[in-house]
N, C-alpha and C positions, 0 to 999 in steps of 0.2 A: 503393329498392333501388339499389345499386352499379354503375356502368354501368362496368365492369372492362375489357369490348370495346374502349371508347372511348379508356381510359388504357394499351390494351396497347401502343400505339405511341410515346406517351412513353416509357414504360418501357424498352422497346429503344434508345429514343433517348439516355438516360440511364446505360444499363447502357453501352452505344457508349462516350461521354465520358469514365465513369468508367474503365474499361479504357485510352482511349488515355491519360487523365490520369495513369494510375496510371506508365504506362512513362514519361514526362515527369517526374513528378516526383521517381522515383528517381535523378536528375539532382540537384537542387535540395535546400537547405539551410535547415533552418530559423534563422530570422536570429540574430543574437546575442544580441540581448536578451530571445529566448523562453525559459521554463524549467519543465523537465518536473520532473513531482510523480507521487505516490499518495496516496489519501486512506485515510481509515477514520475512525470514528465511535465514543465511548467505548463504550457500551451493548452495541456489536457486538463489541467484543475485547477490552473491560477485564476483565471480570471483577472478583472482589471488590465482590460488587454489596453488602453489609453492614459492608467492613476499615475499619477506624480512624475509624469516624464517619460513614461516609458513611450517608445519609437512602434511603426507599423512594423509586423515582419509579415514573412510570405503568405502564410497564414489566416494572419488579420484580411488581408489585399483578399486572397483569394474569397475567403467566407464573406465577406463583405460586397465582394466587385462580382462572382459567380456563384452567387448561394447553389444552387445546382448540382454544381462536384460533388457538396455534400447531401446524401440520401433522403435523408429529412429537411435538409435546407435549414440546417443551425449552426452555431457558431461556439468560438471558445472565446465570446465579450464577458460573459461570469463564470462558466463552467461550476466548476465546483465551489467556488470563489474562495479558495485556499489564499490569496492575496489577502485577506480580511479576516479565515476561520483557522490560520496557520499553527494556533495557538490549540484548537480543538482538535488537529490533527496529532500534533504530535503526542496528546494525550491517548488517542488512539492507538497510536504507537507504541506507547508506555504500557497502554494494556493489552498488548497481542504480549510484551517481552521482548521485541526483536533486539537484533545487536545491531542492523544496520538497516539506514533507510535512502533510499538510493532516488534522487531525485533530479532536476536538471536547471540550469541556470537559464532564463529568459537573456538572451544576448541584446535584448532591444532594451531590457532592464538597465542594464548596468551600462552600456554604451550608447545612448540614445543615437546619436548619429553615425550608429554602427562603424564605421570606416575611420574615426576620428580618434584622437586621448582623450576626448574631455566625456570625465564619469561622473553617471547621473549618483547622487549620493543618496539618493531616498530607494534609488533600485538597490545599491548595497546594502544599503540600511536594513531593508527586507530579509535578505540575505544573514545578513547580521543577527538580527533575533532568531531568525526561523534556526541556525545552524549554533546559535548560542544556548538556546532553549534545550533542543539534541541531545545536546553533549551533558548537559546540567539534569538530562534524566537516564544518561547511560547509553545513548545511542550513538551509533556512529556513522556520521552522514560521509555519503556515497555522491559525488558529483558529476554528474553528464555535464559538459560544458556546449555542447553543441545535441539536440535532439529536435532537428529537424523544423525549427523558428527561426531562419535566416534573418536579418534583417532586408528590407524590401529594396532599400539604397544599395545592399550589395548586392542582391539579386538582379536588379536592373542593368550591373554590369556585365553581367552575363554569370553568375554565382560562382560554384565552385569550378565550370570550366574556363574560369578566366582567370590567367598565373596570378596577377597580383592579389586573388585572393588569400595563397596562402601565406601572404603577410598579413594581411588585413586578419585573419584571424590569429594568427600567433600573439599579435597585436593585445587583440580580446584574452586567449588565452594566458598573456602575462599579465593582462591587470587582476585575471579571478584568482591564480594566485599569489599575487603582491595582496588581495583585499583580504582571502579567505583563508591561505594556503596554512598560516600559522593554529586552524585549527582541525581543518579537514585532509585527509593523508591519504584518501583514495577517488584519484582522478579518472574519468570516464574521457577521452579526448570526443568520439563519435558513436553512438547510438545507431545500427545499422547499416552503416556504407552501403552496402547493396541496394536496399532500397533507397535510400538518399539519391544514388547514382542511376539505378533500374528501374526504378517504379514510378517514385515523387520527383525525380528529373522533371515532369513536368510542370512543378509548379515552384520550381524555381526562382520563376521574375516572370512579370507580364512583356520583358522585351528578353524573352530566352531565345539565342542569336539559333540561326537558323540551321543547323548543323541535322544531316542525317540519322537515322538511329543507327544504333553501332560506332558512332564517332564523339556524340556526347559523352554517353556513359561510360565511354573508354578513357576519356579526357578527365571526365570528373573525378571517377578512380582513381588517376596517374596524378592530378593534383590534391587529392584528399588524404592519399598515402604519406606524398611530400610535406602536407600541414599535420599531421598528425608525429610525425617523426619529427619538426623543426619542435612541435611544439613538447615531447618528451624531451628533445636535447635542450632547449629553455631551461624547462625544469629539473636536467639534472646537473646542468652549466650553472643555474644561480639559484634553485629555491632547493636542492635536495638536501644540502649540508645543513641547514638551518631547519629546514622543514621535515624531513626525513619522512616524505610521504613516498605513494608509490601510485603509477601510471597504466595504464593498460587501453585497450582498446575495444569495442564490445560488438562483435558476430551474430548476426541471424543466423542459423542452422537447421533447415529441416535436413532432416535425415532422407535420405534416398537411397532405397534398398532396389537392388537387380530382381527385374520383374521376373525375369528365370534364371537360371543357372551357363546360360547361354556365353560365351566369349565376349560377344557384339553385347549385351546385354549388362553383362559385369563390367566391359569397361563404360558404357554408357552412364552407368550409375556412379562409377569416380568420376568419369570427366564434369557429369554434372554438381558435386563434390569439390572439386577443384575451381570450378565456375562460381560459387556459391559461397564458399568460407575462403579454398583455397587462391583466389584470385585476390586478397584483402591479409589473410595469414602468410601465404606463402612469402613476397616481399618481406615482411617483419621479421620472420622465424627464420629461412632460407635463402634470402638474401635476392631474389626475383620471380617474376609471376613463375604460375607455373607453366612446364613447358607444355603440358598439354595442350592448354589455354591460349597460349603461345603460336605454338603447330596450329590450333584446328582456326583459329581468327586470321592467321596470316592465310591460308587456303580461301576461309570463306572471302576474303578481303580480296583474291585475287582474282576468284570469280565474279564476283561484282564489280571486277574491271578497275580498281581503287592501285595506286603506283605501288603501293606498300602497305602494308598493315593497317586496320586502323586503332589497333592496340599499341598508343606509346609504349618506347624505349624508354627508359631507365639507363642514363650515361653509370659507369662503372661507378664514380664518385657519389650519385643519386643512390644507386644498390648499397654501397655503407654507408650513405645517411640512413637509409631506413633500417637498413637487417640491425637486429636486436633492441628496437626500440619499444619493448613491451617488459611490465614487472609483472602481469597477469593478462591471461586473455576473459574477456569477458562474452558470455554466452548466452543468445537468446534462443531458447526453441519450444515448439509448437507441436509438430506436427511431422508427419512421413509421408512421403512419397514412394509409389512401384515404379519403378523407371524402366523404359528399355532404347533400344538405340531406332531410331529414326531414319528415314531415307532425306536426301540431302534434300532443302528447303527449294522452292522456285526462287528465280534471279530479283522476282518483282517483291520478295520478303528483304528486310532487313532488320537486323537491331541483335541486340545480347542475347535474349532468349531464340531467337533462328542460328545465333553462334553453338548453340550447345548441342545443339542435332540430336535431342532426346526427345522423344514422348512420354508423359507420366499420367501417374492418374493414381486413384488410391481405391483400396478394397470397401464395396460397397458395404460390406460386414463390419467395417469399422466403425467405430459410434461417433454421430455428428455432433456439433458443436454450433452456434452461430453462425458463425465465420465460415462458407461455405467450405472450404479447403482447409480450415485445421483440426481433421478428424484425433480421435481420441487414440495414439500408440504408444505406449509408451517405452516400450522396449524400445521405439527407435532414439530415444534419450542414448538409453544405457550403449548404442551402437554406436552413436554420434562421440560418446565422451572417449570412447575405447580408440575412435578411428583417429581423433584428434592426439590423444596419447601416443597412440605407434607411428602416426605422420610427422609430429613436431616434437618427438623428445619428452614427454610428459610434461607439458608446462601447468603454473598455477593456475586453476579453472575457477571464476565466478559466475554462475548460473545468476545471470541479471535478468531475465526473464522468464518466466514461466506460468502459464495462467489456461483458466477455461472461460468461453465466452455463452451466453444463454441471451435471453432477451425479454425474459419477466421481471429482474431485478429481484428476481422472491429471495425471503429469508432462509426457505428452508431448500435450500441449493445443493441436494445430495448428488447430482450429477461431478459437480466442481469439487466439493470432499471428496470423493472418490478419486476425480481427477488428479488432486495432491495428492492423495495417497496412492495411486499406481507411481507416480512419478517424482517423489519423493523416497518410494522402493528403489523405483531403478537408476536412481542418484546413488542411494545406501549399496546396492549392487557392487556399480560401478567404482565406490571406494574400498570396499571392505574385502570386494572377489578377485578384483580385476586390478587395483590398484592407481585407480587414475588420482591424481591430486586436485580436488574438486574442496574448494575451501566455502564455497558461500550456495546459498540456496536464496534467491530473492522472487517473491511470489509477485505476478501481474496481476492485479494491482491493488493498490491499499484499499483505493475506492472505485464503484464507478466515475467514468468520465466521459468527455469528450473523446469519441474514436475515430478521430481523422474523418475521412472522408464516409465514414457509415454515421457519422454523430453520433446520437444517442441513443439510437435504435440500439446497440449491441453494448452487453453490460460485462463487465471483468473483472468486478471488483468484490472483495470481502468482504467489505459493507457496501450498503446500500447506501445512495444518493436520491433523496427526493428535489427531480431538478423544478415539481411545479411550485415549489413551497421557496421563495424569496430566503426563506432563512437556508436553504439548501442542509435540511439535517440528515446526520450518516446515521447508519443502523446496523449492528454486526450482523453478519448471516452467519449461518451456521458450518459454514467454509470458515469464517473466520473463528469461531471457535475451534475449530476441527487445529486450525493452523497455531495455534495458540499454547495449544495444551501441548503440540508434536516439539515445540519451542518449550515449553516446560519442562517435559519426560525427556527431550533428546531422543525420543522412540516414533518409529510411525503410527 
């Protein structure tokens, strides 16, 4: 149980900080060489999920084959139809000022027969204006090459738990830079691993082979590490000389703070820490999982009676292909967790989350959001960026993600303002007190869109999206103002 008593005095003690910090750093400038972004992800705003060639991915299959998953039972066949309004957006863009806009390649796009060479040239083509335009108004595009739109041919093989995937996608990965690389210099290889491997594991493929929980998501991990690493060594083996871009990888993060001060309590909140960023960082930075991660799955592994672990190894040759395969780590966070340590799981649980042996849960005091679990902290940013600096050696941080979610789409969105502005503070914090190297701030999202599996009930974006209106037109809110002028001033 949650010893809440114990934390209610940090808590004040933090809430204190963050208030005096916030009047301080209304003072203070973020440095020169910071550069604010907004992201989005094809699947969520392209639309034209069938035009000019383009392949099913997992996505299409699902929305289409189990309207259900999703909460409203819609889909991403036009979403935002950024496929058609591409041209409106990036005008959008031009009047926020951003320096970078971070978006993600549709792999069913450019590879119709996913698995195959043969590229579809109207999917590039797309690509071509949208990232031609960018640049000819001063922006600098940010590519996710994989954000969770498999194609459905590879899914079928069993996705990312089947080895020869990660050729199949290095595959992908050298055609987007042989097509694109000569204009675009900062590569996103995957968009969340954790939940790719933890969460959406299950919609993988309609023939997703029949593996235990705790054996998928372990498998997926050990081959999505390995495709992310062949696919940095690609690119600095033949496009980096000519291209002279740079690669990284991009991290979910909630923060998970110890429910008390307790031993059991404090390590539960790293182990869950190490499970969470460092089970995905640790390999890149440090050369293999972590050992905690390590220790506590080979244990649960042995009590559910299993010959050995069921967290692959990593042969020594595997450990320096991946260690050092990052020029930035990329960062998405939300939201905090109270964590405390748990009693061990019954034999009849199994999977990732029974590995971590924590119970969490968050202070009712904290302000809600849509999204039932990602209340409003934001100090736990400024925790997360610090923890990552003294774990991994200070590396270069891009905050690809950051956003608040509501469900009126209204203009006048002063929850979400606010929201940037606490967390936009404890970014500035974090560079200017603490010293972490935090180079990018990129807001979720440009516009509303499609939200996976909640659809369109829950809204994240800066402007608004009217989805009844055929012409689907955007509308700033006044977050996006708000975000606008902080890009003008350099000030919060």
């Amino acid at each position: 149980m949650l010893k809440l008593e114990m934390h209610t005095v940090g808590l004040i003690a933090l809430t204190t900080c963050l208030l005096i910090g916030l009047s301080e750093a209304d003072e203070w400038e973020f440095p020169e060489d910071f550069k604010f972004g907004v992201a989005t992800s094809a699947y969520q705003i392209e639309g034209g999920w069938d035009a000019d060639g383009k392949s099913v991915s997992v996505w299409d299959r699902i929305t289409h084959t189990t309207p259900n998953f999703v909460q409203d039972g819609s889909n991403g066949d036009i979403a935002c139809d950024s496929y058609h309004k591409w041209e409106e957006d990036v005008t959008m863009l031009k009047d926020l000022g951003v320096h970078y806009y971070r978006f993600s390649l549709a792999w069913t796009r450019i590879l119709s027969g996913g698995y195959t060479s043969t590229v579809n040239e109207a999917g590039v083509a797309y690509y071509n204006k949208l990232i031609d335009k960018l640049l000819e108004n001063g922006i600098e595009p940010v590519v996710t090459l994989y954000h969770w739109d498999m194609p459905q041919k590879i899914s079928t093989l069993g996705g990312v738990t089947n080895n020869v995937w990660v050729d199949i996608f290095t595959n992908y990965a050298r055609t987007a830079f042989e097509r694109f690389g000569d204009r675009v210099k900062t590569w996103i290889t995957f968009n969340e691993p954790n939940i790719i491997c933890h969460y959406f594991h299950s919609v993988l493929g309609s023939l997703q082979p029949d593996y235990p929980n705790g054996v998928i998501e372990y498998l997926c991990t050990y081959n999505l590490l390995k495709a992310h690493a062949e696919t940095y060594h690609i690119y600095d083996r033949e496009f980096r000389h000519k291209q002279e871009g740079k690669v990284g990888i991009t991290l979910n993060f909630e923060w998970s703070e110890p429910a008390s001060d307790s031993p059991e309590d404090v390590a539960a909140a790293e182990r869950r820490r190490q499970f969470d960023f460092g089970l995905f960082a640790n390999p890149i930075i440090n050369f293999d999982f972590p050992k905690v991660v390590v220790d506590r799955v080979a244990e649960r592994s042995k009590l559910e009676d299993f010959p050995r672990s069921r967290l692959p190894q990593f042969t020594f040759a595997e450990k320096l292909n991946v260690k050092g395969t990052y020029d930035f780590l990329g960062l998405n966070h939300y939201t905090t967790w109270l964590v405390s340590d748990d009693e061990e799981p019954s034999l009849d649980q199994s999977g990732f989350y029974i590995d971590t042996k924590v119970a969490r849960q968050q202070d009712p005091a904290w302000e809600k959001t849509a999204v039932d679990d990602n209340r409003v902290v934001p100090w736990g940013l400024r925790k997360a960026l610090n923890w990552i600096k003294t774990t991994y050696g200070n590396p270069d941080i891009f905050i690809t993600e950051c956003g608040h979610s509501d469900l009126t789409a209204s203009l006048n969105d002063d929850r979400r303002t606010n929201f940037y502005k606490t967390y936009l503070n404890a970014t500035l914090e974090a560079i200017l007190e603490d010293g972490v190297k935090v180079k990018a701030f990129m807001a979720w999202s440009l516009m509303d869109n499609f939200e996976w599996n909640k659809g369109y009930l829950v809204k994240f974006g800066i402007y608004r999206v009217n989805f009844t209106d055929p012409e689907r037109p955007r509308t700033i809110k006044d977050s996006g103002t708000y975000y606008k002028e902080v890009i003008s001033t350099r000030r919060i």
